[in-house]
N, C-alpha and C positions, 0 to 999 in steps of 0.2 A: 684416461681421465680419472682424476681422483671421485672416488664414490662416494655421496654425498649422504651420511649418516639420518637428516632429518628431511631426506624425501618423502616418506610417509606423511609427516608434518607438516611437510607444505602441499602435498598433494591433496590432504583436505582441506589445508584450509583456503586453496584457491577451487575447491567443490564448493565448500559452504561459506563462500564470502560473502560479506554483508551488503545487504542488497543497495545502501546507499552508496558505500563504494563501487558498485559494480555498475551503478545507474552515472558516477561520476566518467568511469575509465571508458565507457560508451556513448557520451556524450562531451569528447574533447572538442567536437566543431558539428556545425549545423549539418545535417544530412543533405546532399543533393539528393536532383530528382534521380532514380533510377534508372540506371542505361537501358535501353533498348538491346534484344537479345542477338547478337550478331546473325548475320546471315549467312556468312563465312568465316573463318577462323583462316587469318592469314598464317604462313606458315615464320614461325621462330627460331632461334637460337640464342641460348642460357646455359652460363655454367653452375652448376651446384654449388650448394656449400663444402664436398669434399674435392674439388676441382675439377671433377668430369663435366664434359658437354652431353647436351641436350638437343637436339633440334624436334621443333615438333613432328615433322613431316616423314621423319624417318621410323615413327610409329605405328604405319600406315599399314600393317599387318594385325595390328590388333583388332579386336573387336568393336572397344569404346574404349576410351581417353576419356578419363577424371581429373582434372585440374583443381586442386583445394587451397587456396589463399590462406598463409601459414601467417601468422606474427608473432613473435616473444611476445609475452605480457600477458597478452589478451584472454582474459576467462574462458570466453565461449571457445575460442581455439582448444584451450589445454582441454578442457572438458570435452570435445566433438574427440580429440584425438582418439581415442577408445573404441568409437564406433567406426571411424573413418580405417582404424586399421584393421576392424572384426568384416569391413565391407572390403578391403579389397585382398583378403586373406579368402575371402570366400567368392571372390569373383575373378581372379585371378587365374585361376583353371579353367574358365571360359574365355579368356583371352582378352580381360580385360587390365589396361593399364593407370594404374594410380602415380600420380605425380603432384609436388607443393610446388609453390611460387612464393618466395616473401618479396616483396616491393616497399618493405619499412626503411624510411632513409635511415633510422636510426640504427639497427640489428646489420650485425657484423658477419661474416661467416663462422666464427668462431663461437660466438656467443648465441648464432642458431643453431650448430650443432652440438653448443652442452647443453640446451632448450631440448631437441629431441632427444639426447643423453637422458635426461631427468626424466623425462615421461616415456621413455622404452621406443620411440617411433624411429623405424627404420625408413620410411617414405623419403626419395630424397627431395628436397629444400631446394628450386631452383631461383638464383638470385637474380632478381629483376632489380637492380641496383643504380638504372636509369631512367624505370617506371616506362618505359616505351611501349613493353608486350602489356603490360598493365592500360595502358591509356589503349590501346588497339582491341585489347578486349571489354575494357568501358569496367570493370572491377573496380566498386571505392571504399569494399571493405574488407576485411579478412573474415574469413570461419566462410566464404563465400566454396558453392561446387559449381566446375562447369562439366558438363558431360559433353565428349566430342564425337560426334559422327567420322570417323578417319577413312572412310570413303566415301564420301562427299565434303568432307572438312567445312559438317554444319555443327551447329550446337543444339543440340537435340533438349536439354535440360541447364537451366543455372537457378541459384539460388541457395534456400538453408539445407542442410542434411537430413535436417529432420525439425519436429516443431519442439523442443523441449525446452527451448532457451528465449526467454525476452529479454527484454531490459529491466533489468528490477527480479525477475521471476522466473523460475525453472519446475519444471514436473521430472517425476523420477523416470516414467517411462512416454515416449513419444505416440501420440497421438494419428502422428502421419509420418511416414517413414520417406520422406521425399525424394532422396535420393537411390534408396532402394528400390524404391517402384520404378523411379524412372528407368535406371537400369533392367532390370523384368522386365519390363514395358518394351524398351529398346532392344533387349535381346529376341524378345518374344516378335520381334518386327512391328511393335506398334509405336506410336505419338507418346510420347509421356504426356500424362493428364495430374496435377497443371505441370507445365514446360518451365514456369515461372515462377519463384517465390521469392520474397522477401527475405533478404539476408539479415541476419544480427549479429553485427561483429565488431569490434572495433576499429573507427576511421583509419583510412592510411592517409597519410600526410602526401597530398599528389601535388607536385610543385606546378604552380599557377602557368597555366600559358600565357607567353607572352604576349600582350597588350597590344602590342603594333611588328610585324615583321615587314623591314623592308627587304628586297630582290635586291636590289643594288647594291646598298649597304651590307647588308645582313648575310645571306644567300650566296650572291657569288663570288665575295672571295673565300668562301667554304670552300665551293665548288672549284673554282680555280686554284686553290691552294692542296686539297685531297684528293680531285678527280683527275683535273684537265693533264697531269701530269702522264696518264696512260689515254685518258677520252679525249686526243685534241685527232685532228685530221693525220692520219699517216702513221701516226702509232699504236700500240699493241693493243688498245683499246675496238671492242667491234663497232663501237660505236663512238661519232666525236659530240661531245657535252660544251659546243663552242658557242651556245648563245640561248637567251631565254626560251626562242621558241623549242631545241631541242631539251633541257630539262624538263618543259614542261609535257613534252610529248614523252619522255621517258620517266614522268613522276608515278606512275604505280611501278614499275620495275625499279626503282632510287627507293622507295619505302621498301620492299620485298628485300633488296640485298641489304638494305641497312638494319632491317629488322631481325634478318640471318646472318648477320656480320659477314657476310660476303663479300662486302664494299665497304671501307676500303679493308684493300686483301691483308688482317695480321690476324696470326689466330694464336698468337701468345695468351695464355694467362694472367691477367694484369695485376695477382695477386704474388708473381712471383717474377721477380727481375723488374730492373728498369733497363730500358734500351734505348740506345738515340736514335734509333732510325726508324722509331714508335709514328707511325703514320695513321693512325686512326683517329677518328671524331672524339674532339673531346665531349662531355656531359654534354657543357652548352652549348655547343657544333649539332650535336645530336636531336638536341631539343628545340633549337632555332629550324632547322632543318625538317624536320618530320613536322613540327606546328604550321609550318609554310605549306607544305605537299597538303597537310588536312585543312587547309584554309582554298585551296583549289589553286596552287602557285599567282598570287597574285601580283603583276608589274607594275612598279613604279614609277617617277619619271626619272628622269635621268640616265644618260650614254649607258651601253650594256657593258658593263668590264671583263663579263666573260669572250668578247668577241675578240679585244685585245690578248688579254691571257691565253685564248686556245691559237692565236697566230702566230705569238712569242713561242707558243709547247710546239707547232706542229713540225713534223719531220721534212725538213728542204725535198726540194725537187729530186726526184732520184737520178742520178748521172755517176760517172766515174769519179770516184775521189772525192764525192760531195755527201758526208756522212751529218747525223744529227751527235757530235761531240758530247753529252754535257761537261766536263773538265777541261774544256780548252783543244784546240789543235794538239795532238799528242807527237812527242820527239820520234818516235816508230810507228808507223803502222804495217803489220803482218798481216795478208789474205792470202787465203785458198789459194792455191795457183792456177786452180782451172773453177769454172763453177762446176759446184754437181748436180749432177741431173736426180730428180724427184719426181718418179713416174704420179700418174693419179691416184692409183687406187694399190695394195698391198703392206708389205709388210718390208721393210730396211733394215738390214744387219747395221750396227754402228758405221761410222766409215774413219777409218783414222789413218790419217794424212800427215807427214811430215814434211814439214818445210825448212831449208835453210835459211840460217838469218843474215850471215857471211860480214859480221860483226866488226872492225878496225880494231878493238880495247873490249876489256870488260864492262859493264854494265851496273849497277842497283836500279832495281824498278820500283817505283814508290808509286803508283796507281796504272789499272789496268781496266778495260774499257772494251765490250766483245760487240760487237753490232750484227748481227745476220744481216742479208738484205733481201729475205726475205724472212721476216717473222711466223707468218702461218706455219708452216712447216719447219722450223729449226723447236725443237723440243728442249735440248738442250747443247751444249758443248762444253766441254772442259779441253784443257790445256797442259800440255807438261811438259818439262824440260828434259831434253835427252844431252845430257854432257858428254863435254871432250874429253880424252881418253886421263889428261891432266889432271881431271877433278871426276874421276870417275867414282872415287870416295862418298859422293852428295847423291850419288843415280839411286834412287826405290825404283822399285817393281811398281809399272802402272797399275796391274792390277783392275782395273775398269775407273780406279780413283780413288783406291780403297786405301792406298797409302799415302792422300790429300794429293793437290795440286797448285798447279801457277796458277791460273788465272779459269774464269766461272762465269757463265752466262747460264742461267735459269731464268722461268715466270717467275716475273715477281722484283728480280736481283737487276740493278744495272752497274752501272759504274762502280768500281770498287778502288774508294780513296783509301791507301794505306794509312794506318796510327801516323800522328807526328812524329817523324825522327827514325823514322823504320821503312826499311825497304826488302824486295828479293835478288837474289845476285843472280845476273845473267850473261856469263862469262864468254870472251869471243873463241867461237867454235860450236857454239851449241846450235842445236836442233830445236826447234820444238814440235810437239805430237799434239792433233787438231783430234778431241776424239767427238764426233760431230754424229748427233741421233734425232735423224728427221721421220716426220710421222706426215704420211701424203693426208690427204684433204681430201680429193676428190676434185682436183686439177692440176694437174702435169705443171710443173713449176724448177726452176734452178735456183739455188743458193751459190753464196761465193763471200761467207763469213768475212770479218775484218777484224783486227786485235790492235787497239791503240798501246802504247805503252807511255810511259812519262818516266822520265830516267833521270838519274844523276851520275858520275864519274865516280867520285868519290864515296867511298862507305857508310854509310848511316852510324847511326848512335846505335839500334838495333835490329837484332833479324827479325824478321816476320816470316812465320812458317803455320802449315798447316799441317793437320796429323788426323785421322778418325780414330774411333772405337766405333769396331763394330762386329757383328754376328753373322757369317755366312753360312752358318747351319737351320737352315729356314727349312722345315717342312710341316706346313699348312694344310690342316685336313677341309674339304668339303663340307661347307657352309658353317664353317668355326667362326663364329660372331668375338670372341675376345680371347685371339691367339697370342698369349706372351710371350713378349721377347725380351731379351737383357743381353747386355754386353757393359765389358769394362775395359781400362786402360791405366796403366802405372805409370805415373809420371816417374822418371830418372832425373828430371833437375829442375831447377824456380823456374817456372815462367810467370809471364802479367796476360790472362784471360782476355783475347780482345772479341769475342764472338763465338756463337754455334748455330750449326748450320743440322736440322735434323734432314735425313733422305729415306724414304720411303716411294712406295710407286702405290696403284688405284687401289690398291688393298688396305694401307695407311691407316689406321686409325687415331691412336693418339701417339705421342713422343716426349719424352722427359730428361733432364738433364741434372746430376746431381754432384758434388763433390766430396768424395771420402777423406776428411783430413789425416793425415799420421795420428794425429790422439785420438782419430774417432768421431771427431764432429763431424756431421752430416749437415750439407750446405744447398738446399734447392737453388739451382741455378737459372731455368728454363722448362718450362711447363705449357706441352701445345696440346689443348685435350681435344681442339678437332683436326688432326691433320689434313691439309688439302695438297695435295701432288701437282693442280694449277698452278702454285703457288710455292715455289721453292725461296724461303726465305734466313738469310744473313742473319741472326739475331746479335747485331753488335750491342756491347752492353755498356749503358751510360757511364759507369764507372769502369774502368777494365779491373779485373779481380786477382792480385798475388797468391800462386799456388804454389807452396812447398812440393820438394824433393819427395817423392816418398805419397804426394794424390793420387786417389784412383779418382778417375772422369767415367762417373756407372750413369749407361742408357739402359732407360727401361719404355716398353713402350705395347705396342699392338697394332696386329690385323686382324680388317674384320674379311671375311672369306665368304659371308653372309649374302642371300638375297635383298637383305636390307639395305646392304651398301650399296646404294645408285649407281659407284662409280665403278663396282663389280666387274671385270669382263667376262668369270664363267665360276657361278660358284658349286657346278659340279666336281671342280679339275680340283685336285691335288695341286700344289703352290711351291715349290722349290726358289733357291737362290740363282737369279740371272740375270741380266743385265738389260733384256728388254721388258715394257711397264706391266705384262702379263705374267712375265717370273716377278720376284718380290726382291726387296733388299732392307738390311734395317742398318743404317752407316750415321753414326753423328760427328760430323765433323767440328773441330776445334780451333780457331785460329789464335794464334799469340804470339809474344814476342820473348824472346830467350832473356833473362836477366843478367846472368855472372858470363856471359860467354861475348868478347866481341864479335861481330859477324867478319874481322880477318882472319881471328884465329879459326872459328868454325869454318869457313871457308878451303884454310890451308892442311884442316883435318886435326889441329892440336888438340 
């Protein structure tokens, strides 16, 4: 960032600014009454202004949690900054953690972090940019502290930092060190005395709750359109969300993951890429929704539309040959030859199964469709083609899947409709390989996977293929919280970007995807800064992106190896590369379609 020669100049003169401006920029709107000091602090997720995630609840080793409501502009902010960073420089070694929030519709990420550029604060800025954890902590102004108890996830202390600041009027040194004490107080095991003060900060502009929320209307086709697609009876959902009485009976757990972006499952970036198969709550989805849940789910009158909608999702009757499609009856279906057996309780080496397909003519596949039939236990499956000896030119090393494959069933992924005009060649003679990794439960159960395919005779316009970059040189030391990883890949010819797909296992932490062009330009593609391993997710991208001859496709990313990671299996153990979810992998896969190359000639190997 270019440095900004009359810092100094502005640094004073938003110290000594004139009291009538200062008495304007603090009274943009009437003050409400003050919130009520929570009694718990539900737990969040927030990304910064530098793209990293946040969850509150994963702080839960610290001592105490300082939350300080951050805003451009605002006096009292830039002024508190000084103290705010002298208090957690010095408490910090105690094991306390300092964290901002801005929740101004107006302040960008950008323009918060040349705001702490200018005034030297390294505290990261976590953006509340739908005011959700803002309205759940009842905060309505900035220069606000909240002090957290993280083992009881109470609020021990909120209010000013200190008293030096009013409206109109400032002293040079503080009278009552408010938040200093609290903390002494709380480290010391006492009450902070008072618990409570009066903030002076600048309004944030907190968008009005909506006046009337219908259930009917409003509500479920939310819910029908973002939930019921996994919550209907008989799908991968634990729970089915088919009619008022169950949302309402699951409305504190519906705010808990929406407030953790748990639900619905994307944990993309939204500052980087667009993607069509973006399934998340928009602003107003979000705010209809959560103002409903804190209004106590109220019903309407009128027919429940969630009851239709989860009848239309739920998955048929289970019997032979009666699957839940979504693309239609598919021209092939491929199963298991035998079901396998899944004992209760242990551990499962992969199991990989090959099946003949005993084909009349070659094939193109243009969408493919994997169903387990039994979802608890199928973790995941991949698929690859083993070809006839004729096209033995096309055969990669499966490798565990590290040189892409046909066809993909993960959490999260279902039906995969190829690009327009593009398909996979599946030539008659071929084999395909089931690589299938079940994880028991805790009830002896069979699987007997299914693979729809949709085909055509004829050649596509283009190929579609898949390829990874990735890193098998993975050794993860015992309880490494942010172990780095990087990998890259050189493109040899034009493709068109149609998705990436990051893989990681319970150690995961975030994952990145970027494009090195031949001149040099650097292209953020895909940015997951929480990875979740429940959640194996496609990122197709709303526009598909032209890559020259000569791209490198660089992943950069991390494990956390940490006690802090929940989803941790042993963060004694040393972390190697494996294929089961207790060894690690760091693989991003690419999917696209060839540009200059017909898929007869690639085919015949020209």
């Amino acid at each position: 960032m270019v440095a900004n020669p009359h810092k100094k100049v502005l640094f004073m003169r938003h110290i000594f600014l004139p009291i009538a401006l200062l008495t304007v920029c603090l009274s943009w709107a009437e003050s409400p009454e003050p919130a009520e000091v929570a009694e718990r602090v539900v737990n969040f997720q927030l990304i910064d202004a530098n793209g990293t995630s946040h969850e509150l609840y994963r702080y839960r080793d610290a001592k105490a949690i300082v939350l300080f409501y951050q805003g451009n502009g605002c006096p009292i902010v830039r002024q508190t900054f000084a103290e705010v960073m002298r208090l957690r420089d010095a408490y910090s070694e105690e094991g306390v953690v300092f964290l901002q929030i801005n929740a101004n519709p107006q302040d960008t990420r950008e323009e918060v972090l040349e705001e702490l550029d200018d005034f030297g604060v390294d505290i990261p800025v976590l953006m509340d940019e739908r005011q959700s954890v803002t309205r759940a902590l009842g905060v309505t102004r900035v220069a606000e502290a909240i002090v957290i108890n993280p083992q009881r996830w109470r609020v021990v202390y909120r209010g000013a930092v200190d008293d030096r600041f009013d409206y109109g009027t400032r002293r040079e040194e503080a009278n009552h060190e408010f938040l200093k004490n609290a903390l002494d107080a709380f480290l010391a095991g006492e009450d902070p005395d008072p618990a409570r003060t009066e903030t002076k900060g600048c309004l944030i502009h907190i968008r009005p709750e909506p006046e009337q929320v219908s259930y009917v209307h409003d509500v479920a086709p939310i819910i029908a359109e973002k939930c019921v697609v996994c919550h209907a009876p008989g799908l991968v959902g634990p729970f089915a969300l088919a009619s008022h009485r169950d949302v309402a009976g699951w409305s504190r757990m519906i705010e808990e993951v929406v407030l953790t972006k748990r639900m619905p499952p994307w944990n993309a970036d939204p500052h980087v890429g667009r993607f069509a198969n973006d399934w998340t709550l928009t602003k107003d989805e979000e705010h209809i929704l959560l103002a409903w849940l804190r209004a106590g789910t109220p019903r309407d009158e009128g027919d429940d539309p969630l009851v239709v909608a989860a009848a239309e999702a739920a998955a048929p009757e289970s019997g032979e040959g009666n699957y839940a499609w979504t693309l239609g009856e598919p021209d092939l279906v491929v199963s298991l030859p035998e079901p396998v057996a899944i004992p209760a309780t242990g551990l499962m080496p992969y199991e990989y199964v090959r099946v003949s397909l005993d084909l009349e003519e070659d094939l193109w596949v243009t969408a493919t469709e994997i169903i387990p039939t039994d979802h608890s236990v199928t973790h995941h499956a991949l698929v690859f083609v083993e070809f006839p000896p004729k096209y033995r030119h096309l055969q990669r090393d499966v490798k565990g899947g590290l040189e892409g494959y046909f066809a993909a069933f993960v959490p999260g992924q279902g039906a995969d409709q190829f690009p327009e005009g593009s398909g996979k060649f599946l030539p008659k003679g071929s084999r395909l390989i089931f690589q299938m990794h079940y994880t028991p439960n805790g009830k002896a159960t069979t699987d007997q996977t299914v693979l729809g395919l949709h085909t055509q005779r004829t050649p596509p316009a283009s190929l579609l293929d898949a390829r990874s970059v990735y890193n098998n040189r993975v050794q993860i030391p015992p309880h490494a919280e942010e172990h780095e990883m990087r990998a890259s890949y050189r493109l040899e010819e034009d493709i068109i970007l149609q998705g990436m797909w990051p893989h990681m296992h319970y150690r995961g932490k975030h994952f990145a995807f970027e494009a090195v062009l031949p001149d040099g330009d650097r292209v953020p593609l895909l940015s997951v800064p929480r990875y979740d391993f429940n959640w194996q997710i496609l990122y197709r991208l709303e526009e598909p992106m032209f890559l020259p001859a000569g791209t490198r496709l660089v992943c950069t990313g991390a494990h956390d190896n940490s006690a802090g990671n929940p989803a941790n299996p042993d963060p004694d153990a040393w972390v190697g590369f494996g294929e089961q979810t207790f060894d690690e992998m760091f693989v991003g896969y690419m999917v696209y379609t060839l540009v200059n190359e017909r898929p007869e000639d690639w085919v015949a190997g020209r």
